[in-house]
N, C-alpha and C positions, 0 to 999 in steps of 0.2 A: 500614455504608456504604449509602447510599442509592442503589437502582438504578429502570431505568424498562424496560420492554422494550415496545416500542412497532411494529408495522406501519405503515407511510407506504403509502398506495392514493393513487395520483395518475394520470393519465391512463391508466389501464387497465395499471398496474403494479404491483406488490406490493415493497418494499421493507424485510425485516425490519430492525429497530434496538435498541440497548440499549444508554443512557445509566446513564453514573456518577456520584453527585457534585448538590454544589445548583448548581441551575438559573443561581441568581443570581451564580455562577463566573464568571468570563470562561469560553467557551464556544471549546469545541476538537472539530473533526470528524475523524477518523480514515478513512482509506480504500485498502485492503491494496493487494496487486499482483495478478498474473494467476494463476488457478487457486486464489486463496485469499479464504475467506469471513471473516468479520467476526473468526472465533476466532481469526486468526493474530496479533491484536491482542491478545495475552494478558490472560483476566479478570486476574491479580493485577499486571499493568504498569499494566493500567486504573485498578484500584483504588488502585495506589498514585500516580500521576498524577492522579487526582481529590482525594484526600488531599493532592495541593501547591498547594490552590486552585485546580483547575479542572474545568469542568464538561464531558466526555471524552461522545462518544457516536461507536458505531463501528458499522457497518452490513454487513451483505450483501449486493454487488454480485449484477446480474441473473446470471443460472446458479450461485449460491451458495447455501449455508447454504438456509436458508427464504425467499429470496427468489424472483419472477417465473423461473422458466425458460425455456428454448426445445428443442427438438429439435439434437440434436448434426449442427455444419456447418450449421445454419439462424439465426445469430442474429437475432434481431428489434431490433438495434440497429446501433450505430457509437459513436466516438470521440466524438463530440458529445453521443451522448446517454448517455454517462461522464457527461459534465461536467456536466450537466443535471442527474443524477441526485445528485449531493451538494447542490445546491440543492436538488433536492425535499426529499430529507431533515431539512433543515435548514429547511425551511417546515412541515415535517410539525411540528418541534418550534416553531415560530412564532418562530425567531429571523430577524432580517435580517442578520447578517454575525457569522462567528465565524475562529478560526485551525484554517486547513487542515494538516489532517498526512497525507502518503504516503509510501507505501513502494516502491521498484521502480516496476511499470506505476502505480501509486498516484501517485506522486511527479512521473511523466507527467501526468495527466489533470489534478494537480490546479494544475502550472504554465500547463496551457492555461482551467482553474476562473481563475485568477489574471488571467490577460490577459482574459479574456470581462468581469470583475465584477469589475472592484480592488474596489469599493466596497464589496461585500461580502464582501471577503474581509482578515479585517484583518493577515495575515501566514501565511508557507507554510512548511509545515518538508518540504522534500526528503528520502527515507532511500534510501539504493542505488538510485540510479536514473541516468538520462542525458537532456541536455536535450533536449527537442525542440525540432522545424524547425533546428536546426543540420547542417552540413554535417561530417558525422563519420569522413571517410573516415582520418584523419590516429590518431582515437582508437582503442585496441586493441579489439580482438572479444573475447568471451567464452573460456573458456580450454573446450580439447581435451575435455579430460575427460565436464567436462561435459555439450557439445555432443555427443557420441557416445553418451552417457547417454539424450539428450532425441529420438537419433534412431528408438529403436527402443520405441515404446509397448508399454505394458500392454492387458490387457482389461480397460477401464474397469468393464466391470461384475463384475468378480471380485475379491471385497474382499480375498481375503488376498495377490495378487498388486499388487492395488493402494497398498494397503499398504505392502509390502515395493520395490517401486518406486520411493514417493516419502519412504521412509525412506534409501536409497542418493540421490535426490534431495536432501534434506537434507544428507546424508554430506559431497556433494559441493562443493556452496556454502557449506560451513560455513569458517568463519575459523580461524586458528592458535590466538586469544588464550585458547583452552580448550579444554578434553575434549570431544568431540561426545558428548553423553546419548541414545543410540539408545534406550534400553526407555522414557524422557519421550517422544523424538520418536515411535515405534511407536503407542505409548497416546495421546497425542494427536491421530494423525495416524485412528485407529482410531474416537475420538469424531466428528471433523470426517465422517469418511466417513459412519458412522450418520447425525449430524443432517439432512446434505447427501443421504441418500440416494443416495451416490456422486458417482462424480465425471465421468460423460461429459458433460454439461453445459458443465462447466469449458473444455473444453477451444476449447470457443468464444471464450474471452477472447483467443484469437490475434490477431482481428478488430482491436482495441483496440491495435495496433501498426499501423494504418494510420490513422494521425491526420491525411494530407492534406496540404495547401499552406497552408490558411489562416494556421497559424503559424511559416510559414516567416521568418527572420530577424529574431522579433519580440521575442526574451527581452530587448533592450535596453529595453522599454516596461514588461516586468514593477514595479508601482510599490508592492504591499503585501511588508515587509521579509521576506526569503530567510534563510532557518538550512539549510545543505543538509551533513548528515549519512554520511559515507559511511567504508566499513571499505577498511584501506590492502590485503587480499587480499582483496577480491569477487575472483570467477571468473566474473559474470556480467558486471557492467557494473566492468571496475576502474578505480581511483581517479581517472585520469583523467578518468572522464564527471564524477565529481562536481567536480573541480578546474574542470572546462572551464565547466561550469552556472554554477560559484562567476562564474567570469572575465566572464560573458556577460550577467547581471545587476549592475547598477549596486547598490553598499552592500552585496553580498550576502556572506554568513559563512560559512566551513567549518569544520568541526570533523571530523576526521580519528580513527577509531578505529583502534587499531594493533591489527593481527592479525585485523581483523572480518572478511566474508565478508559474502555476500549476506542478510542476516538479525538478526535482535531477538536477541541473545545475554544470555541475563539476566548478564555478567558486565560489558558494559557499559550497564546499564539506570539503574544512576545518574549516570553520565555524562549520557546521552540524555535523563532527564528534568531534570536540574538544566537543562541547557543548553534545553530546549524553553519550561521555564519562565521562564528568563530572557529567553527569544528575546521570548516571550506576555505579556511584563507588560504 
């Protein structure tokens, strides 16, 4: 499997990247959610998703992985310059327009990617996430649990505390439709820390939930075709935000995982790629 790992330097920013797959693929950008850097796109989803004809490249948002950081409560951005930052990307690799895929705050940035630049954006795959500029008071909130979970932090800078933290984080958001694999999540979550050099950074991506007015009532305009993806027990954003996103863009498709949760569950990873592929052809 042919890989690229590439840094993007653009305006005094540092964007690490690592593309899967030939070039000459239809071309698919990957962009996680909040507090997580490029690995939460798993190497072997990657590689087997580039293996279905396409050329998959997934990146580390600013305060992630090896990308640009800031000082924790200081970020040197906003919501816009989310959106920005998958077009650098994607200029880094000299394409002019590929298919956006997010996940959670991902899935955010990349339907407002979508209204900025249909034109360069040739279709969006939504995953657990909730529309924005919608008036959502009617939609349910995130469940209990976990909100009491997310009240009371860790010491960021204390890895085995950290660790074990955002392994009951995991616990929590995880779906019915299988066994939750704590000692996979533990050793993953153990690498991501190493390469990131922790995680107080991270915790900056809060910011990136104040995405403004601009795109207030404007999902009827979204015009590159919607796949929006969502598991029937999230506990973060449930089923409803994704039904509601479905309703609010015109032609737009749901695909409903039963038993998923807030998260990439390799139990239904061929579901989510058959359907991406299909979405992307």
């Amino acid at each position: 499997m042919q890989t690229t790992v590439r840094t993007i330097r653009q305006d005094g920013i540092e964007l690490a990247t690592e593309a899967f797959g030939d070039p000459a693929h239809p071309r698919m950008l990957l962009r996680a959610g909040g507090m997580a850097s490029m690995l939460w796109w798993p190497d072997e989803f990657c590689r087997r998703l580039s293996a279905r004809g396409r050329f998959v490249i997934r990146y580390d948002q600013r305060d992630s992985g090896l990308s640009t950081k800031y000082p924790r409560g200081q970020p040197g951005y906003g919501f816009d310059d989310a959106i920005d930052d998958m077009f650098r990307v994607l200029e880094g690799y000299s394409i002019a327009a590929a298919h956006l895929v997010g996940i959670s705050q991902g899935g955010m940035v990349g339907q407002a990617a979508a209204l900025k630049h249909p034109g360069r954006v040739l279709s969006l795959t939504a995953i657990s996430t909730t529309p924005i500029g919608l008036e959502k008071s009617e939609l349910p909130g995130s469940g209990k649990a976990w909100l009491d979970h997310m009240a009371v932090e860790p010491d960021w800078s204390e890895r085995s505390e950290t660790v074990a933290y955002l392994v009951e984080d995991a616990r929590l958001v995880a779906g019915t439709a299988d066994t939750f694999d704590e000692a996979g999540t533990k050793a993953f979550i153990e690498r991501d820390f190493d390469r990131s050099g922790g995680y107080a950074s991270e915790t900056n991506h809060s910011v990136l939930f104040d995405i403004g007015d601009a795109w207030r009532g404007r999902l009827g305009e979204l015009r590159p075709p919607l796949l929006v993806i969502h598991g029937t027990a999230d506990p973060i954003f449930p089923i409803e935000h994704g039904i509601a996103l479905c309703k609010a863009v015109p032609g737009a498709r749901l695909l409903k995982l039963e038993g998923g949760g807030h998260e990439l569950h390799p139990a239904h990873w061929e579901l989510i790629m058959d359907t991406i592929v299909e979405h992307t052809k």
